[in-house]
N, C-alpha and C positions, 0 to 999 in steps of 0.2 A: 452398652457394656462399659465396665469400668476401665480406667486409664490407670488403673494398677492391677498389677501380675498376682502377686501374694501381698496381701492385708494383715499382719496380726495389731492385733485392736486392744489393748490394754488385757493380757494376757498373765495370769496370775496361775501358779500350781504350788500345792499344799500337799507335802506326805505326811503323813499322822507315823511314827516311832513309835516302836512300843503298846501295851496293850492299850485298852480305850481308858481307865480309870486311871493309872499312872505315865500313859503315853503324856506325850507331847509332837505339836506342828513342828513341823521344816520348811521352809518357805525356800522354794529351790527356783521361783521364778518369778521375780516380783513389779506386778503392773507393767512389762514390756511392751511396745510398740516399733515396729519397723515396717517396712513395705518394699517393692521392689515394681520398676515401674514396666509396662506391660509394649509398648513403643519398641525398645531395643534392647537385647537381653545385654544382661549384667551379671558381675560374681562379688556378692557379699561375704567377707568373711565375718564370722563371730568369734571372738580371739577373747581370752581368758584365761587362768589355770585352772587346775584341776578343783573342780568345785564351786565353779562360778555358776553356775545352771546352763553353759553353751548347748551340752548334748540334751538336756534335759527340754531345752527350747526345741531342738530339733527334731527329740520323737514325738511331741506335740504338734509339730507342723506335719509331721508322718505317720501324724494318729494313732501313733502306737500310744501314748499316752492321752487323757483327756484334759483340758486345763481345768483347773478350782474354777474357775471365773475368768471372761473375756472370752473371744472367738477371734477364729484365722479363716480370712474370706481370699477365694481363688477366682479372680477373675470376679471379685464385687458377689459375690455368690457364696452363703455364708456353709461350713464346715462343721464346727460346734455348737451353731445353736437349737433354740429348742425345736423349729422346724428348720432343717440341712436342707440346703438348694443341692446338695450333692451326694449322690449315691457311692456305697465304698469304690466301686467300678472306675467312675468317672474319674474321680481319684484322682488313682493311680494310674490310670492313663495321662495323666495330666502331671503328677507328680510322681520322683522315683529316685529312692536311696542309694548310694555306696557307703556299707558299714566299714567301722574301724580294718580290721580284722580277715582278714581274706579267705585265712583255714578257719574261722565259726564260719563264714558265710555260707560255704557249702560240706556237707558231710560227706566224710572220706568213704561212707557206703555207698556213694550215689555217682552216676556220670556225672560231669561238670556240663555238658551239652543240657541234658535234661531238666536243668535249670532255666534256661535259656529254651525249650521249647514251653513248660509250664509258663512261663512269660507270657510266651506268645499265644498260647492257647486259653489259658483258663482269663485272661485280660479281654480275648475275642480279637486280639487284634489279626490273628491268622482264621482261615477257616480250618486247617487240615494240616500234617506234619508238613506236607511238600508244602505246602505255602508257606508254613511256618521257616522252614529248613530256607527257605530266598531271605527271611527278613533277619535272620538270626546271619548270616551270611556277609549280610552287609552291616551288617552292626560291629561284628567282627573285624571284618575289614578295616571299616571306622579309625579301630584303634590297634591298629597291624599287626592283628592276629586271625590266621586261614581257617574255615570251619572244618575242614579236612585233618587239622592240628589240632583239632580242639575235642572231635567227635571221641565216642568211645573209651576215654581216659579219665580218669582218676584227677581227685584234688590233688596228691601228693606225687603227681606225675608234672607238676610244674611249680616252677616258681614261684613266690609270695609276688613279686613284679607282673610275671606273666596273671597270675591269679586276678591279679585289681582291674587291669585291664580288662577281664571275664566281665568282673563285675559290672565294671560300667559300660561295658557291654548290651551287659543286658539290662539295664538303666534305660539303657536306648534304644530298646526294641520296641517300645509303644509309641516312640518318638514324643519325649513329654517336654514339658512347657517349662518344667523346675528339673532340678535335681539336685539335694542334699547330700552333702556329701559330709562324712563325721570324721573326722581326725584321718583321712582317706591315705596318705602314706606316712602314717608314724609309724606302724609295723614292716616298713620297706627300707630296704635297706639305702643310706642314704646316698649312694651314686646312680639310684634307681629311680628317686622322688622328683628331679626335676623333669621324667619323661613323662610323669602322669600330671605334673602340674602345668605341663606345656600342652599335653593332649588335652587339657580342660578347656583353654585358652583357644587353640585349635576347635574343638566342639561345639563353642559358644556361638559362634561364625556358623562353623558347617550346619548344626542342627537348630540356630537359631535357639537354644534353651538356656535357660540363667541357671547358676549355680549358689546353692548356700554352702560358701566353705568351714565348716567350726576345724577350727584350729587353735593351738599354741603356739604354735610355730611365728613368729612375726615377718621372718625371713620372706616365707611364701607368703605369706599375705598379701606383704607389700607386692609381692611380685605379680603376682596374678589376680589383686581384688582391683575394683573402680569401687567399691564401697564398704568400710571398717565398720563394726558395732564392737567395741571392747566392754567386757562383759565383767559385774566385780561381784559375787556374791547375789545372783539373782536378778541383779540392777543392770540395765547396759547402761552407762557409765559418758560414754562418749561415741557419738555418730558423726560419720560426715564421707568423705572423699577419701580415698587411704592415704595420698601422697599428701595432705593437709595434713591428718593426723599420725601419719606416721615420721614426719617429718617435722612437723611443730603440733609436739603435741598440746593440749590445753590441762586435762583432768590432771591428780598428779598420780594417781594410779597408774595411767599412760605412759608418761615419765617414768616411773617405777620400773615398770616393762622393759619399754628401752635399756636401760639401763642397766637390766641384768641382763640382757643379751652380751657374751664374752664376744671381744674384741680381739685380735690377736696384736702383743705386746702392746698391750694396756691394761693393767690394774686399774678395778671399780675403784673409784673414784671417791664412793660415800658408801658407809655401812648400810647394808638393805635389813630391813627388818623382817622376820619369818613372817608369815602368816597366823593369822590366830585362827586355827578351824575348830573352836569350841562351839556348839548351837547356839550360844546366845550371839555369836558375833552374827548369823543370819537372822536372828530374830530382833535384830538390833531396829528402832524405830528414826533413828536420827540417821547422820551419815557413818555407813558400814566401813566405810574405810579409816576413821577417822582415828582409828590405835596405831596406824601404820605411816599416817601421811605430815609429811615432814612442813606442811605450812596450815597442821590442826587451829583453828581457832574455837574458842568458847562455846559460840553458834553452833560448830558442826557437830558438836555433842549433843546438842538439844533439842533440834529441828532436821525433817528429811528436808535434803538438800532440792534446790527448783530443777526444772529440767529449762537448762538456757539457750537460748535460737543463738546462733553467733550467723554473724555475715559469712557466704560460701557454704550454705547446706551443714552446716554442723550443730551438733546439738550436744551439751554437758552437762552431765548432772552433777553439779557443785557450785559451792558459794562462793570459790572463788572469783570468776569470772566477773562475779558481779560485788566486789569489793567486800565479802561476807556481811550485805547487808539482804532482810526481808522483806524489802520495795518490790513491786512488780517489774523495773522498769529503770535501767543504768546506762549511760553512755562508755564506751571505750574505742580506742585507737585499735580497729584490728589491723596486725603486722603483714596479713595476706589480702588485703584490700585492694584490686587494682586499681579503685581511683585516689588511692591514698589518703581519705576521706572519715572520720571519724563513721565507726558504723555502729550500729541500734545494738545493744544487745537486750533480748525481749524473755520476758519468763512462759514457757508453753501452757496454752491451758490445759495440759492433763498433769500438771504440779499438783500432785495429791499431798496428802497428810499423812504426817504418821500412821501408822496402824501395821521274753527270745522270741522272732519277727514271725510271722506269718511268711514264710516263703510262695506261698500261691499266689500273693497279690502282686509280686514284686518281680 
């Protein structure tokens, strides 16, 4: 069995705009790689703004989407390709959502219970209501709320807070091995979002299960991730540790991030530049950042930028790192080095070239 959890393997997705003759591609997810290791669970956040491809990566790992090109392997056991070692079943036993949004989640004509035995039932993880009605109970519990409180009522019989808790909830009724969670308290109100970002932290322990957290947010990330993937227009951009990257960042997109996070009584420091969300900036073949970033060189117009090994598990895609040159292979002084030792920085060999849910299963 493989000594990784979740695999995604150079992981590509392509929407086609517009009709077939006058359309045009979107490349909303471009050649990713990450993984998650299987030994002891963990919580990756993927941190971006709006339009970077985060959520887009995520209904791919949640099969709601299919990728262009590449495959995401669970336990070394392939998902997307042309023969699946995994059946939809296995899945979602194995892996399980909390969406944005707590009122899409469940519909206001339906018990909120009944969500929560469909889980249990149509997954096979119960034989029978009463069996179901013991796991759905303690799932509850979990995250301190009584099934007694829960049975019989309505969405709009609790609160957006009390609602997320449901969800993950029932996330944990098959007892799975992953759980993706999407933007999970931006619709909460915010004296509310650190009881679910601590009930995560909490779960990861109790249920033994790793989280993918896609977020904006940098605040929580740092809080609650052991591992960051910042995400820029389809490219994850910069990997590593979060208190490495969030703390000395490398890319200058990272930077940028930082940056516009408001301080109190501190005025930004350096004028930030908007965003360019025109198509051509995703369809751009060199570095996508490169209208925005404040140490642009010549190069980064011209060429896609290497993806760079740095000492300490971290990985950047940019030229800087590596003194904006196209050598394989550059010495520098990392700042976070503990033997204080000039360390390798190495270009990865997968530096390439230019070029509504199903409730049943969940």
């Amino acid at each position: 069995m493989s000594d990784l959890l979740l695999e995604i393997k150079d992981v590509t997705k392509v929407f086609r705009i517009g009709g077939v003759l006058l359309g045009t591609e979107f490349l909303a997810v471009d050649h990713v790689s990450l993984s998650l290791d299987r030994q002891k669970p963990s919580i990756l956040s993927i941190v971006g703004e709006s339009g970077s491809g985060k959520t887009t990566l995520a209904r791919i790992i949640l099969k709601l989407h299919e990728p262009t090109s590449g495959d995401v392997l669970l336990e070394g056991k392939s998902v997307f390709g042309s023969h699946p070692d995994l059946d939809t079943l296995a899945y979602y036993r194995a892996v399980q959502p909390i969406f944005q949004n707590p009122f899409e989640t469940f519909s206001m004509r339906k018990h909120v219970d009944s969500y929560l035995y469909d889980t249990a039932l149509n997954l096979k993880i119960a034989r029978d209501r009463k069996e179901a009605r013991d796991i759905i109970a303690e799932a509850l519990s979990s995250v301190g709320l009584d099934i007694n409180g829960v049975a019989g009522k309505y969405p709009n019989q609790f609160s957006g807070g009390e609602l997320q808790r449901i969800s993950v909830a029932r996330g944990l009724i098959p007892r799975p091995k992953l759980i993706v969670a999407d933007e999970p308290v931006s619709m909460i109100d915010a004296s509310l979002r650190m009881n679910i970002i601590n009930m995560f932290l909490s779960l990861k322990d109790e249920y033994n299960v790793s989280f993918i957290y896609i977020t904006h947010d940098l605040s929580t990330a740092y809080y609650v991730s052991d591992y960051v993937a910042i995400m820029y227009r389809g490219n994850v951009v910069e990997y590593g540790s979060s208190d490495r990257i969030l703390t000395n960042p490398i890319h200058p997109y990272t930077e940028l991030l930082l940056n516009s996070v408001p301080t109190g009584g501190k005025k930004w420091a350096r004028d930030l530049k908007p965003p360019d969300i025109e198509l051509k900036g995703y369809q751009n073949t060199a570095c996508k950042f490169a209208n925005r970033c404040p140490f642009v060189q010549p190069v980064c117009r011209l060429n896609k930028p290497p993806l760079v090994q740095i000492p300490g598990e971290r990985e950047v895609l940019c030229f800087k790192p590596v003194d904006y040159e196209l050598g394989p292979t550059t010495l520098r002084q990392d700042p976070e080095a503990e033997t204080g030792s000039a360390g390798e920085v190495k270009l990865c060999a997968n530096n390439r070239p230019a070029g509504g849910e199903d409730e049943s299963l969940f």
